[in-house]
N, C-alpha and C positions, 0 to 999 in steps of 0.2 A: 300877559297879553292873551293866552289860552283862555281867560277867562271871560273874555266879550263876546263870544260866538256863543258860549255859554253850551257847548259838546263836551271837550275833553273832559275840562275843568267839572262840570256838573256828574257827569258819569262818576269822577273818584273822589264826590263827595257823597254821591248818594252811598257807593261803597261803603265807604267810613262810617257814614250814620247807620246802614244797616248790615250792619257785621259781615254782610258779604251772603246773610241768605235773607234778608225781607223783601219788600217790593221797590225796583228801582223806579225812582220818577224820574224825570224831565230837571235840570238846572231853573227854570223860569217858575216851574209849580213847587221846589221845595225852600226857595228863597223869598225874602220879603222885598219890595219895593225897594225900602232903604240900601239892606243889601245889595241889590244889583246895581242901585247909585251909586254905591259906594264903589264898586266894584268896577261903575264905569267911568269914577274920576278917577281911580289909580290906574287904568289903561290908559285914561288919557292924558296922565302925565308923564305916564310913560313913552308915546308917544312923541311928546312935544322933547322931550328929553335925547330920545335919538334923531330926532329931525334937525336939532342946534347942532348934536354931535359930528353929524353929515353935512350939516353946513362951516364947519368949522373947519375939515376936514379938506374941504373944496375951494374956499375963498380965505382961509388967513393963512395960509402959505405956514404952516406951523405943526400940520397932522403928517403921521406917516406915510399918509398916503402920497402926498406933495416932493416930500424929501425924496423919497424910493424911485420917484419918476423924473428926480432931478440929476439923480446919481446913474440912472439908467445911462441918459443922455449926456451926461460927459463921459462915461465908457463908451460908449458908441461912437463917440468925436473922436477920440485916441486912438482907438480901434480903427476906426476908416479914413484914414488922411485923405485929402485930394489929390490924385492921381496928377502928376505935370504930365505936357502934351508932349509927344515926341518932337525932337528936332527936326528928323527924317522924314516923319509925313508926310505925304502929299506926291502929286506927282511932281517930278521936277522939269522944268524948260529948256531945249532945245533948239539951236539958234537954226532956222531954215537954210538950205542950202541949195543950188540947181543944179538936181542929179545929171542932166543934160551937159551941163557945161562942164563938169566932173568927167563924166564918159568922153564927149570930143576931147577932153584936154589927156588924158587918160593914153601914155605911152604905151602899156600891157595890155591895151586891145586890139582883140585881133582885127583884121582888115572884113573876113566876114561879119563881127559885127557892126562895125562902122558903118560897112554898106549898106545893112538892115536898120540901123538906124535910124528913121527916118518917119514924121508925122505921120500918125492912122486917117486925121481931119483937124484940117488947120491948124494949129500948131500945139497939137494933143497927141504926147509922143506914147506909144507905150509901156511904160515903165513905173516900176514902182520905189517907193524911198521910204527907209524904216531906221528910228536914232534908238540909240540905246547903249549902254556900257559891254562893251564885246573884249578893250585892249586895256583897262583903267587908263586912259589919257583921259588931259584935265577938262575935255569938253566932248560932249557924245558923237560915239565912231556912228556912221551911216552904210547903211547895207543897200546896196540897189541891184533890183532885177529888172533884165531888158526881155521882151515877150514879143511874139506875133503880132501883128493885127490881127487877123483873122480871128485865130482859134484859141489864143493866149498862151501859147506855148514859151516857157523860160527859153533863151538863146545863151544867155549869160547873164551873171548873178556876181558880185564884186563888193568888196569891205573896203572902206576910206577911214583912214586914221588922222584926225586932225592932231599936226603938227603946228609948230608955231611960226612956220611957214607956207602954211596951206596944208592941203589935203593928199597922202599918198596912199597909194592902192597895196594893203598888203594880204589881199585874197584875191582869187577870181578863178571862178569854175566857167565854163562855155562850151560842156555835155551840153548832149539835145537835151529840151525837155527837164530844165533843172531849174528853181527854186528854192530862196534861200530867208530865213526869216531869225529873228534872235528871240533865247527864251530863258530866261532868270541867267542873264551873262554867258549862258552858249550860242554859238553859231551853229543853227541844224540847217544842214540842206537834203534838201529832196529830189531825185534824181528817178524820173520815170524808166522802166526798162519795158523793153519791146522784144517782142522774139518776129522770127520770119513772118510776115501777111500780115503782122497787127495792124489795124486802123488807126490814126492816129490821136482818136479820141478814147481807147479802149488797149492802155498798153494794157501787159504779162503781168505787170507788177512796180515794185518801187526800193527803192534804196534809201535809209534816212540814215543818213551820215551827223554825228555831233563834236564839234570842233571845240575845241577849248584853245584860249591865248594862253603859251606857257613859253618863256625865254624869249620874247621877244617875237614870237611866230605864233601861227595856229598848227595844232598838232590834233591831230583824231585823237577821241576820247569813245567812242561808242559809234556802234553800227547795227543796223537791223533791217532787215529785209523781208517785203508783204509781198505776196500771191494775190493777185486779183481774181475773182471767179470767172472763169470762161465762157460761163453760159449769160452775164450779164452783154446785151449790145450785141450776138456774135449775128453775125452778118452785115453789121450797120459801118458803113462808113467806109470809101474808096480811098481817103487819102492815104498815102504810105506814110509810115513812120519817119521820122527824121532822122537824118544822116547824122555820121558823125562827124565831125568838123574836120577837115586834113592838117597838117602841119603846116604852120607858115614857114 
């Protein structure tokens, strides 16, 4: 196939005829007509020759090439099974509850909560309700925090464990200023702290207490304790801090 552009080919045959020191021609000037015909029916049978061979190759399913990309793809198959989906996925459902009727029913509340309890605007209490696995019983414990109106300050915060006789309260913190939320099956609560003249929008700092269920109760597992900066807020806000609750 060198031989139809008529370069290489012509170059080392002018060599050959002239021993290497006479005058080189040109492929086209030192061959005759017939010769180049001839020359350029064997190119282009050469041609037609690897054109079948690469069609052969591609559509009858019988050249190396077909085989080598058939065996690729069953190693690949073997290699990367289909993953199955997990059981566990997803989130899972939580049968609603009224944290309201929970708290009035609620023997281990105190009497000052009770009496804060009470609508912000028409019958919009304020309170929040959070389900989650906190005790492994067979259906999701609920954590409720009861708050101000006003300024939203936690008053009390309480864990209900559904039994198969209802719901019984086996937490309840009701520090000023406490909030309680669940995080991959602990009980963290947060408990604002206030030193003398804090405002009540700008305690000292805070307390993150983490609870774990172990024997039947909650038991402290972790604690840690934040300093707020002094200089954030400082002059702002006449309310005082809230009291802490007396003994009933």
């Amino acid at each position: 196939m060198r031989g139809i552009d008529g370069g290489p080919d012509g170059e080392a045959d002018g060599e050959r005829r002239g021993g290497g020191g006479g005058e080189r021609l040109t492929a086209g000037r030192r061959r005759s007509r017939r010769t180049v015909r001839a020359a350029g029916a064997t190119a282009t049978a050469g041609l037609v020759a690897v054109g079948l061979s690469l069609a052969a190759c591609s559509t009858g399913g019988t050249g190396s090439r077909d085989e080598g990309a058939a065996r690729t793809d069953e190693v690949a198959s073997a290699a990367s099974p289909t993953p199955s989906p997990s059981a566990t996925a997803g989130p899972q459902s939580a049968k609603r509850v009224d944290p309201i009727e929970l708290l009035k029913a609620d023997p281990k509340l105190s009497e000052r909560v009770k009496a804060d309890l009470k609508p912000c605007a028409a019958d919009s209490y304020p309170v929040d309700a959070s389900y989650g696995n906190l005790t492994n019983a067979p259906a999701p414990d609920v954590v409720v925090n009861v708050m101000t109106c006003g300024d939203g300050i936690g008053i009390g915060t309480y864990v209900y464990r559904n039994l198969s006789d209802g719901y019984e309260n086996v937490f309840a913190a009701e520090d000023g200023a406490v909030y309680a939320t669940i995080d991959r099956g602990d009980l963290v609560v947060t408990k604002q702290v206030y030193a003398k003249g804090d405002p009540v929008a700008y305690p000292s700092g805070e307390d993150v207490i983490t609870y774990r269920w172990t024997g039947g109760g909650f038991t402290q597992h972790d604690w840690v304790h934040n300093d707020y900066s002094r200089s954030v807020g400082e002059g702002q806000g006449l309310e005082p801090a809230p009291s802490e609750p007396h003994a009933d």
